[in-house]
C-alpha positions as semicolon CSV with decimal commas, in nm:
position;residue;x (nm);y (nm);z (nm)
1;X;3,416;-13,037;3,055
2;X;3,421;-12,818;2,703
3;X;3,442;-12,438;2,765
4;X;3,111;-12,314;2,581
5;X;3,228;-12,079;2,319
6;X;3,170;-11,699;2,386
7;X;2,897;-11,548;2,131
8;X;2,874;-11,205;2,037
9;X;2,633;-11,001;2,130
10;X;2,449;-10,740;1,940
11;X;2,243;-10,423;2,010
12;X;2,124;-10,184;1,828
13;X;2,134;-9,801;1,839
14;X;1,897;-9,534;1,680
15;X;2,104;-9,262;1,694
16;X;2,141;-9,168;1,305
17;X;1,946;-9,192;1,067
18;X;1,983;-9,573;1,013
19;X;2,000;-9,852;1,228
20;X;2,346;-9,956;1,329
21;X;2,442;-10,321;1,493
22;X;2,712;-10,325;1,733
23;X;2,938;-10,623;1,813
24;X;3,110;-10,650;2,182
25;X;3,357;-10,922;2,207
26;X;3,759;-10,908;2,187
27;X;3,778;-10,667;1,925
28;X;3,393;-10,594;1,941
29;X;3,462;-10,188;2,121
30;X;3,721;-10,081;1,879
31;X;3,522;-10,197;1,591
32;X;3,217;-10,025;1,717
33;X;3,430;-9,709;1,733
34;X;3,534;-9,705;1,424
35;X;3,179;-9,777;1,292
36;X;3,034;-9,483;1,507
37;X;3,311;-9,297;1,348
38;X;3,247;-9,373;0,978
39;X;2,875;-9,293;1,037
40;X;2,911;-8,948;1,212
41;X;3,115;-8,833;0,951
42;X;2,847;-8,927;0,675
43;X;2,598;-8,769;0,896
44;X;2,728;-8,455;0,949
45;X;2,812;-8,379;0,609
46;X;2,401;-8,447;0,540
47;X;2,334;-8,234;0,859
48;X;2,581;-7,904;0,739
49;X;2,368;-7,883;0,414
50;X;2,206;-7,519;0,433
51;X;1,858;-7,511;0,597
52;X;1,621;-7,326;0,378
53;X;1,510;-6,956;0,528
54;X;1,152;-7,087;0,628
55;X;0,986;-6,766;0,845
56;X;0,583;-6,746;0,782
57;X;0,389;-7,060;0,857
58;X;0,068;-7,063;0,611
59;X;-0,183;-7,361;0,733
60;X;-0,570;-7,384;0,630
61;X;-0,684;-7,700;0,871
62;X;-1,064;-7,753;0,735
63;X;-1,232;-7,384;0,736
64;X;-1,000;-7,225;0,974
65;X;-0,680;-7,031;0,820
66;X;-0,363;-6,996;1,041
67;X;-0,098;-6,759;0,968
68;X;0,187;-6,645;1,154
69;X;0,531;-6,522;1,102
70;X;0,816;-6,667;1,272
71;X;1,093;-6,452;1,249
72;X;1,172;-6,063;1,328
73;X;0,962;-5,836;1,141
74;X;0,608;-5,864;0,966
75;X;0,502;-6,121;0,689
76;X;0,366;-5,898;0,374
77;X;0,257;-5,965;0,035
78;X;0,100;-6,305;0,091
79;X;-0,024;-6,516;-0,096
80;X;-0,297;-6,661;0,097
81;X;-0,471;-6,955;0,037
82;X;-0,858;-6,855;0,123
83;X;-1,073;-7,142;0,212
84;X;-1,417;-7,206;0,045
85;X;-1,607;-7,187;0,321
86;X;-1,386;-7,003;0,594
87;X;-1,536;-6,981;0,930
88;X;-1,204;-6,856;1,103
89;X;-0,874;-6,645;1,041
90;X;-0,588;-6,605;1,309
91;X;-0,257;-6,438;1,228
92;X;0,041;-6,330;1,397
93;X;0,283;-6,040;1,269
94;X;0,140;-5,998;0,959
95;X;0,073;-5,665;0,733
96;X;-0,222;-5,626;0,611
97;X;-0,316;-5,365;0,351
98;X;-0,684;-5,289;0,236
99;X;-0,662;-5,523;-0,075
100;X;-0,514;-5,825;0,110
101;X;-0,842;-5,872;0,307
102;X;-1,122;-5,767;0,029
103;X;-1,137;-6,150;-0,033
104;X;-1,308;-6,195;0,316
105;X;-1,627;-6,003;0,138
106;X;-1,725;-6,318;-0,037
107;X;-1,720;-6,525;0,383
108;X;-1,952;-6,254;0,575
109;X;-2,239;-6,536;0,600
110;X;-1,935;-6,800;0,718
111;X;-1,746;-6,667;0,907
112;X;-1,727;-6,660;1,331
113;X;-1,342;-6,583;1,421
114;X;-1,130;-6,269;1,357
115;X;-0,765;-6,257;1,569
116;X;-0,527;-6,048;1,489
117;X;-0,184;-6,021;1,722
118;X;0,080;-5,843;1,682
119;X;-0,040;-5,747;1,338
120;X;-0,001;-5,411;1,090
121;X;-0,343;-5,295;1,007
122;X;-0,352;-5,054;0,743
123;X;-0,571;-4,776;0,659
124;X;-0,953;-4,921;0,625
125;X;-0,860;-5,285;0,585
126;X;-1,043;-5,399;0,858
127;X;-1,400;-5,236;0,739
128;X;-1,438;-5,518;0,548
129;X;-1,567;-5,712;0,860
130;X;-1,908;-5,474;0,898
131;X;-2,069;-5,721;0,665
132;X;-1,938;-5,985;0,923
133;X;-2,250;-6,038;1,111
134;X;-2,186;-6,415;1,274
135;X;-1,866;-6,294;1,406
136;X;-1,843;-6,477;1,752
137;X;-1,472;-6,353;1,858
138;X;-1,308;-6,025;1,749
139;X;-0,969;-5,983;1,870
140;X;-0,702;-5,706;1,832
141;X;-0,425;-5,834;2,054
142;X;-0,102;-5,570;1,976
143;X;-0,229;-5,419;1,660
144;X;-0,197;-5,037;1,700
145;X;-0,567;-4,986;1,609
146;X;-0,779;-4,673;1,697
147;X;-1,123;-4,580;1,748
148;X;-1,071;-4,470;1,402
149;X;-1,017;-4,835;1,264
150;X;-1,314;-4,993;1,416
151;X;-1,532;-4,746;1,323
152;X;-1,699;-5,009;1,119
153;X;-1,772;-5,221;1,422
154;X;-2,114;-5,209;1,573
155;X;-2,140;-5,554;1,762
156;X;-2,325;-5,889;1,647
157;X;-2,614;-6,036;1,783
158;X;-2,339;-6,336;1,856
159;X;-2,074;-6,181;1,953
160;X;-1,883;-6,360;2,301
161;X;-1,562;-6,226;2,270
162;X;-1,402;-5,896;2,221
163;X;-1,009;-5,850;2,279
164;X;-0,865;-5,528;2,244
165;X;-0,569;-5,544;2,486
166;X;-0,264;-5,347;2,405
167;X;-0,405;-5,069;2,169
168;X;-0,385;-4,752;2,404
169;X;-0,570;-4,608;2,072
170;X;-0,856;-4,764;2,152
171;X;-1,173;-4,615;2,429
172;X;-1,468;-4,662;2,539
173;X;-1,624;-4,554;2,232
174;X;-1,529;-4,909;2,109
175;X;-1,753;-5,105;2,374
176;X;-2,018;-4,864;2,348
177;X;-2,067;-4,999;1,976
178;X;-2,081;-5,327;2,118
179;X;-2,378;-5,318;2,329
180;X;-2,607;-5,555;2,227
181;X;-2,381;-5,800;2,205
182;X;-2,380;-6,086;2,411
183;X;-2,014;-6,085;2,529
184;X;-1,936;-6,274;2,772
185;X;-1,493;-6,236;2,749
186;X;-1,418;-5,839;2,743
187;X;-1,039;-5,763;2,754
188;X;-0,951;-5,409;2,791
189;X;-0,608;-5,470;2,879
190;X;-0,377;-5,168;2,823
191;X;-0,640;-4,947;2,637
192;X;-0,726;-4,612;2,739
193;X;-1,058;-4,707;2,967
194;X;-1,157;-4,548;3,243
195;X;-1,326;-4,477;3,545
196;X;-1,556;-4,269;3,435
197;X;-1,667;-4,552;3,181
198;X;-1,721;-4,813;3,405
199;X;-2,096;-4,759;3,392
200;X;-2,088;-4,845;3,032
201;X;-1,991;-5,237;3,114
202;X;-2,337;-5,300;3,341
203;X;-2,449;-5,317;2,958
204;X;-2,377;-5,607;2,944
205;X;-2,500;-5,867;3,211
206;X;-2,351;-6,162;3,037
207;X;-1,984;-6,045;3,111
208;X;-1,788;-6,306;3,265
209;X;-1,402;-6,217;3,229
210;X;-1,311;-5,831;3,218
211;X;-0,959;-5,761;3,216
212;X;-0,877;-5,448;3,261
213;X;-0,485;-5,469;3,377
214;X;-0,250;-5,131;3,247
215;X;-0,572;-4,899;3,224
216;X;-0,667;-4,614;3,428
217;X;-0,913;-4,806;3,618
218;X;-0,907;-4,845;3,998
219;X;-1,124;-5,015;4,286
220;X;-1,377;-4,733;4,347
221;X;-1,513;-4,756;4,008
222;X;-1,488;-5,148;4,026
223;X;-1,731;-5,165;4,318
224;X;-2,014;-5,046;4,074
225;X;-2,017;-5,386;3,878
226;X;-2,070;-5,628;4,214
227;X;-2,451;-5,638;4,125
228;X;-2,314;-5,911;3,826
229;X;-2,260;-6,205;4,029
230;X;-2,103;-6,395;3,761
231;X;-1,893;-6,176;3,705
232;X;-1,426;-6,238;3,760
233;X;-1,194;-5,905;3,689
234;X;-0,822;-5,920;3,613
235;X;-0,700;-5,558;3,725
236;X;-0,316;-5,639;3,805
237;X;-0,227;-5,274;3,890
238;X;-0,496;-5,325;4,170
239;X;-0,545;-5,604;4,343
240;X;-0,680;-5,421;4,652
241;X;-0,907;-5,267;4,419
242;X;-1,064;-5,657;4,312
243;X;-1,070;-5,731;4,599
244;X;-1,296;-5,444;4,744
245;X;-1,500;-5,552;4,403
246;X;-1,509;-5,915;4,542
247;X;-1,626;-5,821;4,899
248;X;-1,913;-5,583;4,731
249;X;-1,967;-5,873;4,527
250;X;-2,047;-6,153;4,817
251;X;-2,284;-5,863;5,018
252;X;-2,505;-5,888;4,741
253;X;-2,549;-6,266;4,802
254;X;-2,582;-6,247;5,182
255;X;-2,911;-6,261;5,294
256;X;-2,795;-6,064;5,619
257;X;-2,480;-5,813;5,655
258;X;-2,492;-5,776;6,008
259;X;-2,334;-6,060;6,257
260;X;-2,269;-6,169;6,600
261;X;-1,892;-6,085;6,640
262;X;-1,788;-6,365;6,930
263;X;-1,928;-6,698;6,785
264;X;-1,849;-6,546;6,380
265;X;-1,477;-6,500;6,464
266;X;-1,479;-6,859;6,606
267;X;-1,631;-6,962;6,295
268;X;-1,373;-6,837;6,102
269;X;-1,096;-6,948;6,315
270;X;-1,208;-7,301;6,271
271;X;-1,169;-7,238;5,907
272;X;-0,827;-7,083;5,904
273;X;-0,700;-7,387;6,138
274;X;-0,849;-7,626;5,858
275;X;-0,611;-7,412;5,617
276;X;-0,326;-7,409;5,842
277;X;-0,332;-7,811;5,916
278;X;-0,426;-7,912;5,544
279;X;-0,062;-7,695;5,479
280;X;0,136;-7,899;5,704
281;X;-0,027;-8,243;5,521
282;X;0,067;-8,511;5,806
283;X;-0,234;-8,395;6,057
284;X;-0,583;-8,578;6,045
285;X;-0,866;-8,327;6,000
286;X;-1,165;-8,537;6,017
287;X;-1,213;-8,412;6,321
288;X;-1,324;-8,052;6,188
289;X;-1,544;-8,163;5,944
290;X;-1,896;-8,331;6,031
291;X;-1,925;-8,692;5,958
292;X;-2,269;-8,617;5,752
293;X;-2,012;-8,414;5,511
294;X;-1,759;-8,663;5,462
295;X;-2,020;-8,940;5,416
296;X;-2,189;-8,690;5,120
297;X;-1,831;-8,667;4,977
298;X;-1,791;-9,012;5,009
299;X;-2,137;-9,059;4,761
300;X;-1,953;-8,836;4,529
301;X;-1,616;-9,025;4,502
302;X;-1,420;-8,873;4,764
303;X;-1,315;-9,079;5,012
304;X;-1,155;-8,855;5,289
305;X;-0,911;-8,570;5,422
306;X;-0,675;-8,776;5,610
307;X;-0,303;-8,845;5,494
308;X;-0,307;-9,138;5,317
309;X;-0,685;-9,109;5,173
310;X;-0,809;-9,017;4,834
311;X;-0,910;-8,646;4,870
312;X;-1,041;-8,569;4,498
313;X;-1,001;-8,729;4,155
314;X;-0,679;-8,581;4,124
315;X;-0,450;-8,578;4,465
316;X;-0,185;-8,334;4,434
317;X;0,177;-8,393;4,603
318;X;0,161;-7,963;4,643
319;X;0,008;-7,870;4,962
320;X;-0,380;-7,767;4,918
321;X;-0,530;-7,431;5,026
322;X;-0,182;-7,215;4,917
323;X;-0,271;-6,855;4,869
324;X;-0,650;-6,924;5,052
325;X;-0,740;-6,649;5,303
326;X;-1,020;-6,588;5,541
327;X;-1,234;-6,276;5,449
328;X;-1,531;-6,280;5,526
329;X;-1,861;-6,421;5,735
330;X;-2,233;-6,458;5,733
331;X;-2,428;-6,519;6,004
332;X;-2,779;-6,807;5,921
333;X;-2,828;-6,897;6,245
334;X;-2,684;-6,843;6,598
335;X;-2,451;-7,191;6,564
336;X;-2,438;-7,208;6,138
337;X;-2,243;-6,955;5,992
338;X;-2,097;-6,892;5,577
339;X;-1,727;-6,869;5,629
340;X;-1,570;-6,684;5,284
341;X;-1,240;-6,751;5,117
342;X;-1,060;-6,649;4,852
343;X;-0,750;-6,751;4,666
344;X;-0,486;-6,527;4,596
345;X;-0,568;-6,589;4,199
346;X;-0,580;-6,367;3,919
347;X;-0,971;-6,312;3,943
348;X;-0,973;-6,415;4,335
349;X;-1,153;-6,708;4,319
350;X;-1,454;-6,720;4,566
351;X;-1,507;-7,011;4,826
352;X;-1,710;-7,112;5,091
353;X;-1,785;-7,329;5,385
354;X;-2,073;-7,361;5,599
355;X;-1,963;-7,400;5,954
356;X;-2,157;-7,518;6,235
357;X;-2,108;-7,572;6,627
358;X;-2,157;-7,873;6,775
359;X;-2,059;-8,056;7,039
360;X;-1,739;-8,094;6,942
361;X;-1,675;-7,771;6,864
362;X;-1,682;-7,596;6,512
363;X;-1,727;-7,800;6,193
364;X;-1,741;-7,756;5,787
365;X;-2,068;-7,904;5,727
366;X;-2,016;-7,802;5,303
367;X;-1,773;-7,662;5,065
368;X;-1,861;-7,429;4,771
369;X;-1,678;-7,234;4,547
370;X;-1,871;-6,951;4,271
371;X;-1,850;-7,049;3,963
372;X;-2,074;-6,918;3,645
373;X;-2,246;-6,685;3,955
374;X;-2,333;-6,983;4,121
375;X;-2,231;-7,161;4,472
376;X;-2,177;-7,521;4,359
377;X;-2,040;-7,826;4,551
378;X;-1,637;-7,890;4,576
379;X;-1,432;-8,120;4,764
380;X;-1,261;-8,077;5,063
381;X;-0,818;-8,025;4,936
């Protein structure tokens, strides 16, 4: 019988810029070698060609203009390529002088978004934004403003956003000129706010997110702002102090403070057993919630809390309720109580289950969690 002849075989690599063919056989790996060789070489004399010194990145993407500098330093003398109709500017370690920004006077009906990180800000540039009455964001992340350089600012009857984090110049003299305004995102991080000004912030009842991390501002004064139920606070330098806001926060909810101790604390053992056995992730814990909960979640896509069974619309191989903590109780009835959580979050995110005894013991007969000042449904981790 004939020996069939050996072919060579060919594959391909993309590992330059072209597209070399390989061929294995007898002398098929030394010729490759060679190849490889020959083709580095060209390569790498096209690769050690000098790179030009590219540092500020200039892009105008419809009516929104993007600039930021890439390298050490601050990007100056600009040429900047203004949009027609610009609705939004955001720049990164740029200087600014007075006549770089005069050509935002002819945008004032246009445009919605200032931000400014990390940027030089020189003497009156910025006043050209008081004819700026759409604005919708205003942020001053790094800049080295003052009082001084907003003086300009006075709010805008659209006005969301206000960032000022990381200009100790700046006080409350700044919000003050803001109320009005319906801001909703109010970051106060690193500025020189205080207790004392606290009050001022009850102005506005639309807050959402305060951060007010690296200020002067501790729990006592925090407590003061529970009445806005919608309301999450970043205070890193005082977590104790959030969470005294938190707990001031959930009493005005309750429609009763006081409690029976004996059947509460069972309430919220049978919670922090839930916690401890969804941890682990091999035990079944049907058995501490009521089948007319599971059968709701099951209407709403969720088909269990057993190993093995689809808890939400996104399992997660990390083990659920990490960080989650028991603090807190109301009493409805003598069996049905409010069990409160919270995780250990930057805002300490607010949860709750309603527990009731039957004869089987405790049960979670729902699961909330606050969100926009509001108990809504969530699923069982």
């Amino acid at each position: 019988m004939a020996r069939a002849r050996r072919q060579p075989v060919y594959f391909g690599t993309g590992g330059f810029s072209g597209f070399l063919l390989l061929q294995i056989g007898k002398t098929g790996l030394k010729w490759c070698h060679e190849a490889i060789k020959m083709k580095w070489e060209g390569e790498r004399t096209h690769m050690e060609k000098k790179v030009p010194d590219w540092q500020t990145f200039i892009r105008c993407n419809g009516g929104h203009l993007i600039i930021r500098h890439l390298k050490s330093g601050l990007a100056e003398n600009l040429e900047i390529p203004w949009p027609a109709k610009l609705k939004g500017i955001e720049c990164e370690k740029v200087r600014f002088r007075a006549e770089d920004l005069r050509s935002l006077a002819g945008h004032m009906q246009t445009l919605d978004t200032v931000e400014l990180k990390e940027c030089e800000i020189g003497e009156g540039a910025l006043s050209v934004l008081s004819g700026a009455g759409s604005l919708r964001y205003l942020s001053f992340k790094n800049c080295g403003i003052s009082d001084a350089d907003l003086a300009w600012f006075h709010g805008t009857p659209k006005l969301r956003g206000l960032v000022l984090a990381g200009n100790p110049g700046c006080t409350d003299a700044v919000v003050a000129r803001a109320v009005g305004s319906p801001l909703e995102n109010l970051n106060l991080q690193g500025t020189c706010f205080r207790n004392v000004d606290v009050p001022l912030l009850l102005s506005f009842p639309q807050l959402e997110y305060l951060n007010l991390s690296d200020t002067e501002v501790t729990g006592a004064a925090l407590v003061q702002l529970a009445v806005n139920r919608r309301l999450n606070v970043i205070c890193g330098h005082d977590r104790e102090g959030v969470s005294m806001f938190r707990a001031a926060q959930r009493d005005s909810w309750k429609k009763r403070l006081s409690y029976d101790a004996g059947p509460a604390g069972e309430a919220m053992e049978s919670v922090r057993h839930f916690f401890e056995i969804s941890r682990d992730g091999r035990l079944n814990r049907s058995g501490l919630v009521t089948e007319r909960y599971l059968e709701y979640c099951r209407a709403h896509g969720y088909n269990g809390v057993d190993p093995g069974q689809k808890v939400s619309f996104c399992d997660s191989s990390v083990p659920p309720y990490q960080g989650y903590r028991v603090v807190d109780v109301e009493q409805i009835t003598r069996k049905k109580f409010y069990v409160y959580s919270e995780c250990d979050d930057m805002v300490l995110s607010q949860y709750r289950c309603l527990v009731i005894q039957t004869e089987g013991g405790w049960k979670i007969d729902k699961n909330e969690w606050l969100t926009d000042g509001k108990w809504k449904f969530r699923s069982l981790e």
